[in-house]
DSSP file (Angstrom, degrees, kcal/mol; ACC not computed):
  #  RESIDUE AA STRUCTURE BP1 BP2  ACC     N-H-->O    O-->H-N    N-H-->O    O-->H-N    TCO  KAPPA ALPHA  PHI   PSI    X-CA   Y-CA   Z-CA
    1    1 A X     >        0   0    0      0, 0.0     4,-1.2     0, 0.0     5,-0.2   0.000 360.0 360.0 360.0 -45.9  -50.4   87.9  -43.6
    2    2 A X  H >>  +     0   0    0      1,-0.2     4,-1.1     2,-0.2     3,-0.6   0.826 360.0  61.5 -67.9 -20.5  -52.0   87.6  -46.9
    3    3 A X  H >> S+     0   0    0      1,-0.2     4,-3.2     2,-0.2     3,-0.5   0.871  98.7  53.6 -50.3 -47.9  -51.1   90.6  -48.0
    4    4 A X  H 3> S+     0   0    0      1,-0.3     4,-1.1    -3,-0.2    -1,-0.2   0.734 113.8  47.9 -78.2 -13.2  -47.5   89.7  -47.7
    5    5 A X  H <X S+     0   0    0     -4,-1.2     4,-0.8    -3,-0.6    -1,-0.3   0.659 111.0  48.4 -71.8 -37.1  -48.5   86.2  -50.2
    6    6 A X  H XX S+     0   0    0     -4,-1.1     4,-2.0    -3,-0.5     3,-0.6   0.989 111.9  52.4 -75.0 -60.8  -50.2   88.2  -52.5
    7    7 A X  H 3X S+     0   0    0     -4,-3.2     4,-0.6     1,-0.3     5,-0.5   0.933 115.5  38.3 -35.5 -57.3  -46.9   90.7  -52.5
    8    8 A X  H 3X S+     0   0    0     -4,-1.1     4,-2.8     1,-0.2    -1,-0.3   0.934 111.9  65.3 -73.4 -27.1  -44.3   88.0  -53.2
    9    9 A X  H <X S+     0   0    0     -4,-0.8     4,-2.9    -3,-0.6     5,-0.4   0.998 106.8  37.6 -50.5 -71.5  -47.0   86.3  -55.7
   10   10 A X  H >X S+     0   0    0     -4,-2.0     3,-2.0     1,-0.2     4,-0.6   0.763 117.6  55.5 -61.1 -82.2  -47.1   89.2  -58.3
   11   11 A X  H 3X S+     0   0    0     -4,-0.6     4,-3.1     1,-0.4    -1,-0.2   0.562 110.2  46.9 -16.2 -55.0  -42.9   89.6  -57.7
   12   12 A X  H 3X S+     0   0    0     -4,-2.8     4,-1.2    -5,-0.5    -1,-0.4   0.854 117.0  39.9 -69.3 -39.9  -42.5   86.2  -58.5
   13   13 A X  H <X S+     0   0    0     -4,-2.9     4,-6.5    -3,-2.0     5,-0.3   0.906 110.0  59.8 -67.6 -41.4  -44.9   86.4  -61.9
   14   14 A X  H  X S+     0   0    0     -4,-0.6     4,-2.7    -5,-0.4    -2,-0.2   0.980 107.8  45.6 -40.2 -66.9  -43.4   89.5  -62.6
   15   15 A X  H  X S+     0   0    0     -4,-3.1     4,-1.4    -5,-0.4    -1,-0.2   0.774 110.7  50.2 -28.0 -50.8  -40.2   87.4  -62.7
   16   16 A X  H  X S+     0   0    0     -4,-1.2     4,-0.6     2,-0.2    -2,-0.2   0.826 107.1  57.4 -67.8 -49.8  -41.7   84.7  -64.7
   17   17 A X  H  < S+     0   0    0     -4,-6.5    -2,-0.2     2,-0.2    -3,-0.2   0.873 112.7  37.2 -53.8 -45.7  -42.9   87.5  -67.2
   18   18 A X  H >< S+     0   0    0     -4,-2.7     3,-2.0    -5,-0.3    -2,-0.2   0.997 121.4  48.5 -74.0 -73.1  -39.2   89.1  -67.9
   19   19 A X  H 3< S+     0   0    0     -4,-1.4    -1,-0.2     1,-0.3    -2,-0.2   0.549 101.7  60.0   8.2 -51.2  -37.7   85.7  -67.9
   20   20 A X  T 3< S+     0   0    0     -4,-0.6     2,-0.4    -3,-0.1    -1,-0.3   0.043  83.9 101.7-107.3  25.9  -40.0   84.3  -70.0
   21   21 A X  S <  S-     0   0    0     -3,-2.0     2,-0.9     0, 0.0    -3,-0.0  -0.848  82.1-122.0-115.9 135.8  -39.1   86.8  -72.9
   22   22 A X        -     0   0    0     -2,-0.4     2,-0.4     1,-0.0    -2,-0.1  -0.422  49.3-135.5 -65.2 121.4  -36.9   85.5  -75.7
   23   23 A X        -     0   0    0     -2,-0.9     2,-0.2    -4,-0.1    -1,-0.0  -0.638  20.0-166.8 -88.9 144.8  -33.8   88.7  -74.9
   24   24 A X        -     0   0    0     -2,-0.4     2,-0.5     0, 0.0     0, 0.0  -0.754  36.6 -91.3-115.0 172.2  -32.2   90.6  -77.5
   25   25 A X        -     0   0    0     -2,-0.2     2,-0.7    52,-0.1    40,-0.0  -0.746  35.0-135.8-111.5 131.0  -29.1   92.7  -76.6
   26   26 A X        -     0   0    0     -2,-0.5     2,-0.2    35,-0.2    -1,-0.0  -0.804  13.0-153.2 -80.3  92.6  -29.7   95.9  -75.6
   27   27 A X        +     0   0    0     -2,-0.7     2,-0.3    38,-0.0    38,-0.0  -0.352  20.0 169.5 -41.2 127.9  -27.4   98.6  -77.1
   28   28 A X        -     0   0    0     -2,-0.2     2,-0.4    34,-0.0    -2,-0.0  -0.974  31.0-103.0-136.1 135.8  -27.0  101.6  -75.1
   29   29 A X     >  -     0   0    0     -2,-0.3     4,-1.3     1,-0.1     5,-0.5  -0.429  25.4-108.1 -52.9 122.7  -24.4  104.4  -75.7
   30   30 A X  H  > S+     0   0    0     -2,-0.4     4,-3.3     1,-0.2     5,-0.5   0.694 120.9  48.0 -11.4 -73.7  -21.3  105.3  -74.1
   31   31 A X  H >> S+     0   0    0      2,-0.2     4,-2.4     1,-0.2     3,-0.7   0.895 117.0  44.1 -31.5 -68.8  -23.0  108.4  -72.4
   32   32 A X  H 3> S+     0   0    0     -3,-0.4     4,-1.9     1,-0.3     5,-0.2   0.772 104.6  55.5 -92.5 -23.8  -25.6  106.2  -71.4
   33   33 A X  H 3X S+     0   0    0     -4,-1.3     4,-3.1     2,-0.2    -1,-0.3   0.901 110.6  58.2 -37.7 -46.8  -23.5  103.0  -70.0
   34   34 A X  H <X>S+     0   0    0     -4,-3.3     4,-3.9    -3,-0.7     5,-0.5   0.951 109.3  42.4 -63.4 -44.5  -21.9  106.1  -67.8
   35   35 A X  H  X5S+     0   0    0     -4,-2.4     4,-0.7    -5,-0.5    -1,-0.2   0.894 116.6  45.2 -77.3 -23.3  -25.2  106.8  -66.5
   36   36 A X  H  X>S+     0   0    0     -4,-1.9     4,-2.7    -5,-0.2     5,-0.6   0.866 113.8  44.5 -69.2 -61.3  -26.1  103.6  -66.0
   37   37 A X  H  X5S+     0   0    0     -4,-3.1     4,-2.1     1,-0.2    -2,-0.2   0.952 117.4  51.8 -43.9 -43.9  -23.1  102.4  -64.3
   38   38 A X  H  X5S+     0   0    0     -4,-3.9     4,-0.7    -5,-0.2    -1,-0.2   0.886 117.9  36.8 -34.6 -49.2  -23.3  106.0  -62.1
   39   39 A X  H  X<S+     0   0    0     -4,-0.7     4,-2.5    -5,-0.5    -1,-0.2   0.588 110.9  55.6-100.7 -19.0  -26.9  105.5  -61.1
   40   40 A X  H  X5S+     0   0    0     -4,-2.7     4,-1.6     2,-0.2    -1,-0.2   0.833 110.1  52.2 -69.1 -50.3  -26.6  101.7  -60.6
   41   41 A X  H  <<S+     0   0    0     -4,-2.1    -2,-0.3    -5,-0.6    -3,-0.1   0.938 117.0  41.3 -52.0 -60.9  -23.5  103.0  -58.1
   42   42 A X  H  < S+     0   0    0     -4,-0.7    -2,-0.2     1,-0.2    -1,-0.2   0.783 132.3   7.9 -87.4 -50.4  -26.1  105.4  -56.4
   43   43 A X  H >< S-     0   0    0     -4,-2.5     3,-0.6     1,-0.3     2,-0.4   0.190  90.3-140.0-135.2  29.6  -29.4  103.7  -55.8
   44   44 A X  T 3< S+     0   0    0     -4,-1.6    -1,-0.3     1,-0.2    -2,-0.1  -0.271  75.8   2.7  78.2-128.0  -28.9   99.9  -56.8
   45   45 A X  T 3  S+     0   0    0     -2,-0.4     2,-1.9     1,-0.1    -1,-0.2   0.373  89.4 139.3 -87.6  10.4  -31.2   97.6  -58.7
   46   46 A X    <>  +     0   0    0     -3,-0.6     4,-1.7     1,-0.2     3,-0.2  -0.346  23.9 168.6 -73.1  59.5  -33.7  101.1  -59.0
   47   47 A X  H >>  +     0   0    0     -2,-1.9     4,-2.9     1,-0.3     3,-0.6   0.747  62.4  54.8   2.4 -89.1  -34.7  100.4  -62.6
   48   48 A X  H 3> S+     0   0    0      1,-0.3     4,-1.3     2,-0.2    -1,-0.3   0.762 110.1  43.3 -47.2 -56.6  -37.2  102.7  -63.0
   49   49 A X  H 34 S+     0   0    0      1,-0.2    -1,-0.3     2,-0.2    -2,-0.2   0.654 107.0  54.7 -93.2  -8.4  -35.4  105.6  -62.1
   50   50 A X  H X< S+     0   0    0     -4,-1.7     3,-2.6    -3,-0.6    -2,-0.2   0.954 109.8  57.5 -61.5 -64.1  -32.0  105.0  -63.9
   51   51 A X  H >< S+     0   0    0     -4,-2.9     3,-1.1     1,-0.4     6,-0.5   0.745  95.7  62.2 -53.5 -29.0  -34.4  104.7  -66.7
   52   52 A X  T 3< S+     0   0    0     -4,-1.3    -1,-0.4     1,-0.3    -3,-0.1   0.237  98.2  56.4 -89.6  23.4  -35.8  108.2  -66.0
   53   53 A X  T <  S+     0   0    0     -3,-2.6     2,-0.4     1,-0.1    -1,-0.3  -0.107  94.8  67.8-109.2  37.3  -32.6  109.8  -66.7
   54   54 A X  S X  S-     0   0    0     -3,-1.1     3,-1.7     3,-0.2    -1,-0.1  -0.820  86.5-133.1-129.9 110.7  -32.2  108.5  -69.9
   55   55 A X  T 3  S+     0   0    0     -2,-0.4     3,-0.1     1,-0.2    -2,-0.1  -0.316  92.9  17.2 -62.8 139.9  -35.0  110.1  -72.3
   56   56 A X  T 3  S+     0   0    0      1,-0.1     2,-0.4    -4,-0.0    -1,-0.2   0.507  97.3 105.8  66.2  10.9  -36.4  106.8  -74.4
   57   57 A X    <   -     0   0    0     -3,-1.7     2,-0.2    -6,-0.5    -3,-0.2  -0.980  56.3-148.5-125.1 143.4  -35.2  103.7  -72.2
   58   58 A X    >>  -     0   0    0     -2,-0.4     4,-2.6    -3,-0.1     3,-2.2  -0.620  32.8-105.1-108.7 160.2  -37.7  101.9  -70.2
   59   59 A X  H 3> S+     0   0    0      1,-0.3     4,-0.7    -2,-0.2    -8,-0.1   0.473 118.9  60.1 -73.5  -3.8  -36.8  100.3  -67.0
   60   60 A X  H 3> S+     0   0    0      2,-0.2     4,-1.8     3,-0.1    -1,-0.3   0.735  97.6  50.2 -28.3 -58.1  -37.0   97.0  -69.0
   61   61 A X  H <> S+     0   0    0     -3,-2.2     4,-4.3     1,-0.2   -35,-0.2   0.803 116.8  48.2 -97.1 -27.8  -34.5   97.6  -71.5
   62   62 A X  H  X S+     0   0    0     -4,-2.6     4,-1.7     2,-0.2    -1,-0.2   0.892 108.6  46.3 -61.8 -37.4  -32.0   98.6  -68.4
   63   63 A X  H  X S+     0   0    0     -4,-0.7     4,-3.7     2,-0.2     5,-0.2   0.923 113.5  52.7 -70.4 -39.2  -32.4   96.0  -66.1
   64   64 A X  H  X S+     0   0    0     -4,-1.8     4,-3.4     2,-0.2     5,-0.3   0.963 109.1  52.3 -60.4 -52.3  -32.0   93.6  -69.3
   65   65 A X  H >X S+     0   0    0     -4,-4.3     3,-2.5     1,-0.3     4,-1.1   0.851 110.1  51.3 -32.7 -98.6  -28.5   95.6  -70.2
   66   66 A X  H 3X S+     0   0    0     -4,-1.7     4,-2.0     1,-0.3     5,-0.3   0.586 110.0  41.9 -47.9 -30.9  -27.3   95.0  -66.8
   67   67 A X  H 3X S+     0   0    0     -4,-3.7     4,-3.1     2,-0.2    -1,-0.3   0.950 114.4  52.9 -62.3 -35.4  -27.8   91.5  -66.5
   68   68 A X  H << S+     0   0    0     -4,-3.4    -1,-0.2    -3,-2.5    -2,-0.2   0.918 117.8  43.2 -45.6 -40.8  -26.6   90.9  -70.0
   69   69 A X  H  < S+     0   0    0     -4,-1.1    -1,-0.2    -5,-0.3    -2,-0.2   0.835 126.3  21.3 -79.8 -33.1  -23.9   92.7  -68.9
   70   70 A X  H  < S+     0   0    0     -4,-2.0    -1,-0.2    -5,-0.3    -2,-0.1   0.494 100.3  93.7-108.5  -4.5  -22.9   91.6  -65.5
   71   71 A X     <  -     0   0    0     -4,-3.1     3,-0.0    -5,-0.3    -4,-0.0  -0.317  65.3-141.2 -89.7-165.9  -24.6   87.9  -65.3
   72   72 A X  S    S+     0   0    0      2,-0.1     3,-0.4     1,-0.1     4,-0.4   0.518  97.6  68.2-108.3 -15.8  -22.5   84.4  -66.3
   73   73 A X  S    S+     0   0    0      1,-0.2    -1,-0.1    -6,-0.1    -5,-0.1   0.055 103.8  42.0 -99.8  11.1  -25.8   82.9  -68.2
   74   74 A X  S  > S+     0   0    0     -6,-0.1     4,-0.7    -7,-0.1    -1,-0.2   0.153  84.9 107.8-154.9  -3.9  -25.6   85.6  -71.1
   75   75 A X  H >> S+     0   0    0     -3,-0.4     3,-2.3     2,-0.2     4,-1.6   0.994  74.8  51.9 -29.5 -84.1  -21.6   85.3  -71.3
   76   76 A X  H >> S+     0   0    0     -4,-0.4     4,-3.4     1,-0.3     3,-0.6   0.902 108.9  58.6 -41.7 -41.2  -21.7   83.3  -74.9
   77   77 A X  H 3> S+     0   0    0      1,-0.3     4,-1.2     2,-0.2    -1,-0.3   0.724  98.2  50.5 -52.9 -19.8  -23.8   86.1  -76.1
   78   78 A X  H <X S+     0   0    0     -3,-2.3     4,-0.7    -4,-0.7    -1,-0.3   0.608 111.3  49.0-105.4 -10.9  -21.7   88.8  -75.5
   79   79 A X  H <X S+     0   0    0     -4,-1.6     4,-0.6    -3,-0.6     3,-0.3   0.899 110.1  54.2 -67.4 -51.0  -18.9   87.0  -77.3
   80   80 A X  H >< S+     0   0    0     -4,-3.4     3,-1.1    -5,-0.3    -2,-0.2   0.864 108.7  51.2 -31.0 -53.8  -21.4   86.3  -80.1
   81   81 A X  H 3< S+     0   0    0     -4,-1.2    -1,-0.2     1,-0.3    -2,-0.1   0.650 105.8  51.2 -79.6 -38.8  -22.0   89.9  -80.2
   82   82 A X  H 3<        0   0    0     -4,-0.7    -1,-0.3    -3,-0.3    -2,-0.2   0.553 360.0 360.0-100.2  13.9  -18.5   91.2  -80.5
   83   83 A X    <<        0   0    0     -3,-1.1    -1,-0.2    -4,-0.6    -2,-0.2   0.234 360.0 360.0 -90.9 360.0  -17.3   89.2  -83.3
């Protein structure tokens, strides 16, 4: 049973850590928006491994794209961004 407290412990800091980072907006290419959007279609919220098909993006800079992209709390930015 502690094991499964220790698991949700680090998830939750883990959380706190990305969260707790002032975000800048990731630009990503056409090509690689297709390959996100594809691979997001295929194996979900799997960061790491959309990130490994794109040579030089960390599973970081994806997960941040897609939330910029898809959440409601990052809305006003993306207006900013295209003006």
């Amino acid at each position: 049973m502690k094991k499964n407290n220790r698991s949700s412990k680090n998830q939750n800091n883990e959380f706190e850590e990305v969260s707790s980072r002032k975000w800048e907006v990731v630009n990503l290419s056409e090509q690689e928006e297709d390959i996100v959007y594809r691979m997001h279609k295929l194996v979900g919220n799997r960061w790491d491994l959309i990130a490994g098909r794109i040579p030089g993006r960390k599973p970081e800079e994806i997960e941040r794209f897609w939330l910029m992209r898809h959440s409601e709390v990052f809305s006003d930015l993306r207006a900013q961004t295209k003006s």
